[in-house]
N, C-alpha and C positions, 0 to 999 in steps of 0.2 A: 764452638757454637755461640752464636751471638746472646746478651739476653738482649729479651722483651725490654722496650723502653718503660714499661709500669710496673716492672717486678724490682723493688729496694733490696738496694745493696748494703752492707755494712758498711760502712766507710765510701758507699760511692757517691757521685757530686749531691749538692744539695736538692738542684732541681730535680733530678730524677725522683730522689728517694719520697720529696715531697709532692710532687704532680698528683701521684693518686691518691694523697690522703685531701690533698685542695678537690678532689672531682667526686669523692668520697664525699667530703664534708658541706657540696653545694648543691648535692642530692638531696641531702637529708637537710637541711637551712631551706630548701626550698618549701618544706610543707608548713616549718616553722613563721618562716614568712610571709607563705603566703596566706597565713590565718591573720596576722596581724595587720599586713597592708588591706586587708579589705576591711577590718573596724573603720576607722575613718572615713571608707565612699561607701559604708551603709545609707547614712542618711540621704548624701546627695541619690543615690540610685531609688531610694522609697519614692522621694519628691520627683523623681523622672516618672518611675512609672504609675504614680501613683498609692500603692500598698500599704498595708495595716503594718505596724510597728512585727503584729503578729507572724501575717503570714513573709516579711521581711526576713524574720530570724531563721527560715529556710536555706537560705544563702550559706549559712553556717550548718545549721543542722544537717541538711543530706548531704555536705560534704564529710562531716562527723559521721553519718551514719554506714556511708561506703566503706570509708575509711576502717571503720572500725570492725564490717560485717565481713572485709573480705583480707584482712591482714592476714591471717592463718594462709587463705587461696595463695598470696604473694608468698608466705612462708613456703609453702608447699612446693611453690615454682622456684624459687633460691635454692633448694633442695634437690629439685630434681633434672633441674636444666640448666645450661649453659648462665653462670648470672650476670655477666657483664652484659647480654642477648635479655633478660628478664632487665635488667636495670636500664637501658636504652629502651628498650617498651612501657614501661612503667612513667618515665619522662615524656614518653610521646604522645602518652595519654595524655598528660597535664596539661603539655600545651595546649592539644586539642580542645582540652576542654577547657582554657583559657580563650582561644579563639574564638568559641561557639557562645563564652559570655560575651566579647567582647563585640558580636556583632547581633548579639541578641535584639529583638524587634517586641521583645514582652518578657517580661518576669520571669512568666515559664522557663522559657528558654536562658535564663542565667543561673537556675537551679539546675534544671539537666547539665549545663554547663560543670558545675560546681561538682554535682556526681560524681559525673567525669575525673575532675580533679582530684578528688578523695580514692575514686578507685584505681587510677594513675600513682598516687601518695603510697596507695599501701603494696603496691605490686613495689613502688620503688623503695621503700625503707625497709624490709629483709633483705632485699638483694643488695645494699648498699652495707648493711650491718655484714653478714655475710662475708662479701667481699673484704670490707675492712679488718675481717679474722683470719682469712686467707691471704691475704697480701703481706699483713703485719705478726708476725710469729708470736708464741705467749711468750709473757715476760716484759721486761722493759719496755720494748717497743709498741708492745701493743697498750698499754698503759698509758704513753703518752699521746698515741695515736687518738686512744679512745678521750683522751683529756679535750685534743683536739677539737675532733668530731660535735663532741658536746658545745665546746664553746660556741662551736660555728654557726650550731642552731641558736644559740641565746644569742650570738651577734645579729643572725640575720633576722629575729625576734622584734630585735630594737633597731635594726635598720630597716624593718614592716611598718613599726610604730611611725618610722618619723617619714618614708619614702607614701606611706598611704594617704597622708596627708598634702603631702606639699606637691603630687602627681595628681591628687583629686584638687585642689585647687588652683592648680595652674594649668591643666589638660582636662580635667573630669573624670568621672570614675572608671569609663571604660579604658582609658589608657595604662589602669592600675592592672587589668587583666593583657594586656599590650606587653608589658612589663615582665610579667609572670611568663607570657608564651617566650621575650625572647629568653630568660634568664634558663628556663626549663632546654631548649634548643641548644645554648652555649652548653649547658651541663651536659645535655648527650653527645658535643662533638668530643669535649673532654674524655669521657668515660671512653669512647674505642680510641682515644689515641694514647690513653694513657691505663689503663686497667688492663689486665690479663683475661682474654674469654673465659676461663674454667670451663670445667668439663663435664658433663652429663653423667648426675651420680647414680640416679635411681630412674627407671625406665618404666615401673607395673604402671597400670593405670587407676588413675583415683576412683573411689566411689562415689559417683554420684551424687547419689541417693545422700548419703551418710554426709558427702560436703555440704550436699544442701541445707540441710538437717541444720550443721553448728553454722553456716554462713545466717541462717535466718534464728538459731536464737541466739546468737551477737547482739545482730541487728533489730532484732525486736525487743531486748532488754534495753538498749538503747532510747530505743523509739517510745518503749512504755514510761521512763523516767522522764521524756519530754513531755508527754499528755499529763502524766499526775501531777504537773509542775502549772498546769492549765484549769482555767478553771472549765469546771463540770467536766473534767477528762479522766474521774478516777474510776468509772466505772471502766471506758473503754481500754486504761491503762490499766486496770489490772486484767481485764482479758490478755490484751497485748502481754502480760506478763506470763499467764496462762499459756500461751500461744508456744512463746520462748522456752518456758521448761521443761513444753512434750519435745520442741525440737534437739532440747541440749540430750537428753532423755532415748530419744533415738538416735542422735548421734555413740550415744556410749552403750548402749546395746548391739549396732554394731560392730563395734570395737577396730579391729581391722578387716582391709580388704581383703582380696583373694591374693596371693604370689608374699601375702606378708607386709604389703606398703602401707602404711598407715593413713589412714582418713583425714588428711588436711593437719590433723596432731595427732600423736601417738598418745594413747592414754599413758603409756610407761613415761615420757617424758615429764608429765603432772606429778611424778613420784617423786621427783628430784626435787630438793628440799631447795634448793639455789632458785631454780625456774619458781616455784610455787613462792616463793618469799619476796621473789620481784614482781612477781606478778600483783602481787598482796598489794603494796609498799606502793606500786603503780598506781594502783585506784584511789589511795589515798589520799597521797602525794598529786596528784594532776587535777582530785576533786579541789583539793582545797587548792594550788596555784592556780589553776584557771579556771577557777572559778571567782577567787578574789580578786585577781587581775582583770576581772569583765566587771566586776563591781567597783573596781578602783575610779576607773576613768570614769563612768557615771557617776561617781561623788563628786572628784574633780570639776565635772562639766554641769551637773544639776545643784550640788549643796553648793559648791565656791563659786561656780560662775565663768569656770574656766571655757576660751572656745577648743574644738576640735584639735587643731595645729599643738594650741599649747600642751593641754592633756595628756597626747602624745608624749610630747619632750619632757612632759615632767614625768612619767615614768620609764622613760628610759635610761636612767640609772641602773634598775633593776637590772637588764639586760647586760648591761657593762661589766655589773657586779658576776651576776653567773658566766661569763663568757671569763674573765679573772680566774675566780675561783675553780673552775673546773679543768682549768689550763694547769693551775695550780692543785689539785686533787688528782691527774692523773701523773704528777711525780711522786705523791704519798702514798698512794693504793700500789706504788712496787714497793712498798717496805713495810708501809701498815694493813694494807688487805682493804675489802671495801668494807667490813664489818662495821670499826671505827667511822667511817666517813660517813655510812647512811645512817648512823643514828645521830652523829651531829649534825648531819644535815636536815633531818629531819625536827629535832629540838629549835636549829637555825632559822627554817620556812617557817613552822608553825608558830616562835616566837615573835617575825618579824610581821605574820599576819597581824599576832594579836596586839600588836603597838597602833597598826592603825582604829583599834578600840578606844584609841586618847585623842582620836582625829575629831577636832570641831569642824564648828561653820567658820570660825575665822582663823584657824590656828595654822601659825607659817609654815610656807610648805619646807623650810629648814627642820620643823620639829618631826612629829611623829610619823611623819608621811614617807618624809626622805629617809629617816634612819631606817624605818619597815623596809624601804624600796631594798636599801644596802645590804639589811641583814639576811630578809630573804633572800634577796639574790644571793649570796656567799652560801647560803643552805641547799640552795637550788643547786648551786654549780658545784658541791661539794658530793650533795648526792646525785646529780642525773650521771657520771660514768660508774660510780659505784653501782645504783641498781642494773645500769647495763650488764657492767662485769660479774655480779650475783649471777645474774640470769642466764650466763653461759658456764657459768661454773661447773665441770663433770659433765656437760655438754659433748658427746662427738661431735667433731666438725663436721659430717655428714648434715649434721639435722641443726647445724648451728642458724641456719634464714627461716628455718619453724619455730625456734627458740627463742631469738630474738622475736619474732613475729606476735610471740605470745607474750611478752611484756611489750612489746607496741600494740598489740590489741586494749589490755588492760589499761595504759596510758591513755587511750583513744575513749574508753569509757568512761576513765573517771574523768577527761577534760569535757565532754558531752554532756555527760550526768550534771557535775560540779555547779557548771552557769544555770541554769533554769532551776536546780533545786534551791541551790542559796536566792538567788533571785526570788525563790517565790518564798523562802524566810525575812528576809526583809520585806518581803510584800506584805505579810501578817501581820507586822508593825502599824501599820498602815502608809499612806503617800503622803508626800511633803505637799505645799500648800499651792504648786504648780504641775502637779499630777507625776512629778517624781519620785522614786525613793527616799524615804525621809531615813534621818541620820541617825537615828536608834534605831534604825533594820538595816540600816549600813554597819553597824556595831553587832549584832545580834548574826547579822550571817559570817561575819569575819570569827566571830567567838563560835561557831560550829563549824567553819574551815578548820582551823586550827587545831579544836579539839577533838576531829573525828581523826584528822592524821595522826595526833598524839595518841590515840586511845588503840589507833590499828597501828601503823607505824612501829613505836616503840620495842611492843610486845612481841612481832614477827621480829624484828630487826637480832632484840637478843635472842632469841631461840635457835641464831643460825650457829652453827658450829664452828669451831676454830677453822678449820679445812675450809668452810663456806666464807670467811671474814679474818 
């Protein structure tokens, strides 16, 4: 019997065995991506259509918010359906909704776009993770698989950073979504010519009722940490929080459906100490890195004077550093476990935030800037395959695309949550004397990045067990 051209062999040529981890890793690079090539044509796309700095940061947010409401939905589909069939749907949403900005006639219509994208995003990153556990066996291979995968998003991170800019000034913003549709189309031809269909595990039908339930208090805890981050938003944000809790609340009152299939997550899988500790670690870890990475470039471009283009390039070291180091932490975690790595990565992130605490108005960007870029980054890429590999730990491969699903949910929170809540600590400082951020709320949000990861972070990280690290 012949094999499949996407099923790795031990010893077979190189290009086989590596095809579906390159179609695997440009899956999941593309969501990476595509958050970071649209920083740079924010502004030009304000000044097209006119819009409030305010209602601008939608572009970002309802893609966060998709993203983040319906991860579990995609976890549930990697689970129970064919996934290279859920991962080619998932990408053809993106484009879509790459398309639908990129011929956008109003504003509106580049947020529904952006939806789009996010809900495309999350359908495709279980089915991608997923896949990548099924293709690649436990053990060494998957280790360095997972090292891979990692890097590829912090590459194509810092190839957003620098491609968002020099496509929006030499085409304009809409060719940045031009971009996005072909790279997402090339990712789906790869994925059937080179990935295994898999096979249809679980058949009951979901509960409705009950997915509805956890897809809306995701999405409304989401939505309420962007209102209190607003001013005169605390009252409707904390309703909005209200809202969230009845639905998390009926969701687990439910518990499961009829025939035994679990409601979008199985409450038994929350029991596992692996799943619960990356989940932890996720909200942490993504508040505080992106959150200080959407306050970096605003220092660079408002306190130093940097333009757009530059800004860019000058933190894309950081990207360089995690896409190194994670390449480099998925040959350690086959011999030291991920236990070691996410608490030095963690120490790593949180310490290289707080060096840009020594960041002036005029201080070169050789000093505390660049060394934070390196060190976080080597934290970042030391931890993101480690909490991946927690998070599957004692996992069946059954429910491995709800698993993963559920530390890409909590990732998806704390990168939402992270930018508007720091942002409105530094706002408490008050503004610099061109209605920017001023540089003691640029300090002041970096020293609560840091410290909220150290304070959660550390504490889960040891509590996990030898077996879990």
């Amino acid at each position: 019997m012949r094999t499949r051209p996407g099923a790795p062999e031990p010893g077979g040529p190189a290009p086989v065995r590596y095809a579906p981890l390159a179609a695997l890793s440009a899956a999941a690079g593309l969501d990476a991506g595509g958050v970071a090539v649209l920083n740079s044509a924010l502004p030009s796309m304000g000044a097209r259509f006119g819009t409030s700095a305010q209602n601008l940061s939608w572009a970002v947010t309802g893609y966060a918010l998709a993203f983040a409401g319906l991860l579990l939905c995609g976890g549930a589909m990697a689970d129970r359906l064919r996934r290279r069939r859920v991962l080619v749907g998932g990408l053809a949403m993106v484009a879509a909704g790459a398309v639908l900005a990129f011929t956008a006639p109003v504003f509106r219509m580049v947020v529904v776009g952006r939806v789009l994208q996010g809900a495309g995003a999350a359908i495709t990153m279980p089915a991608a993770t997923a896949l990548l556990t099924s293709v690649y066996p436990s053990g060494p291979a998957r280790s360095r698989a997972l090292g891979v995968f990692s890097a590829a998003q912090a590459g194509c991170y810092g190839a957003g950073l620098v491609l968002g800019g020099v496509v929006t000034s030499a085409f304009g913003w809409r060719w940045v979504f031009a971009l996005q549709a072909l790279a997402a189309a090339v990712t789906a031809v790869a994925a059937v010519r080179w990935l295994p269909p898999g096979a249809r595990r679980r058949r009951g039908p979901l509960d409705l009722t009950g997915a509805g339930a956890l897809v809306a208090a995701i999405t409304l805890t989401v939505f309420s940490a962007d209102l209190a981050s607003r001013p005169g938003g605390g009252l409707l944000a904390g309703a909005t929080a209200a809202a969230a809790a009845t639905g998390g609340c009926l969701w687990w009152r439910r518990g499961r459906a009829r025939g035994g299939d679990a409601v979008l997550l199985d409450g038994d899988l929350l029991r596992l100490r692996g799943v619960r500790t990356a989940a932890s670690v996720a909200v942490a870890f993504y508040f505080c890195v992106t959150g200080s990475l959407f306050l970096l470039p605003l220092y660079l471009q408002q306190v130093r004077g940097m333009s757009a283009a530059s800004s860019g390039l000058a933190v894309l070291p950081v990207s360089l550093a995690v896409a190194a180091a994670a390449l480099f932490s998925g040959r350690l975690m086959k011999t030291r476990g991920p236990r070691p790595l996410l608490a030095s990565g963690i120490l790593l992130t949180a310490g290289g935030v707080l060096m840009w605490c020594a960041a002036g108005a005029h201080s070169p960007y050789g000093g505390p800037v660049l060394a934070g870029l390196v060190v976080t980054g080597v934290g970042q890429g030391l931890a993101f395959p480690a909490i991946t590999a927690t998070g599957l730990r004692d996992v069946p491969g059954r429910a491995h695309g709800t698993a993963s699903a559920v530390t890409a949910t909590a990732l998806q929170i704390g990168s939402g949550v992270g930018p508007t809540v720091l942002a409105d600590i530094a706002q408490s400082v008050g503004a610099s004397g061109h209605g920017g951020l001023s540089l003691p709320g640029h300090h002041l949000a970096y020293a609560a990045a840091a410290g909220l990861l150290l304070l959660i972070g550390l504490p889960t990280t040891a509590r996990l067990t030898k077996r879990c690290g």
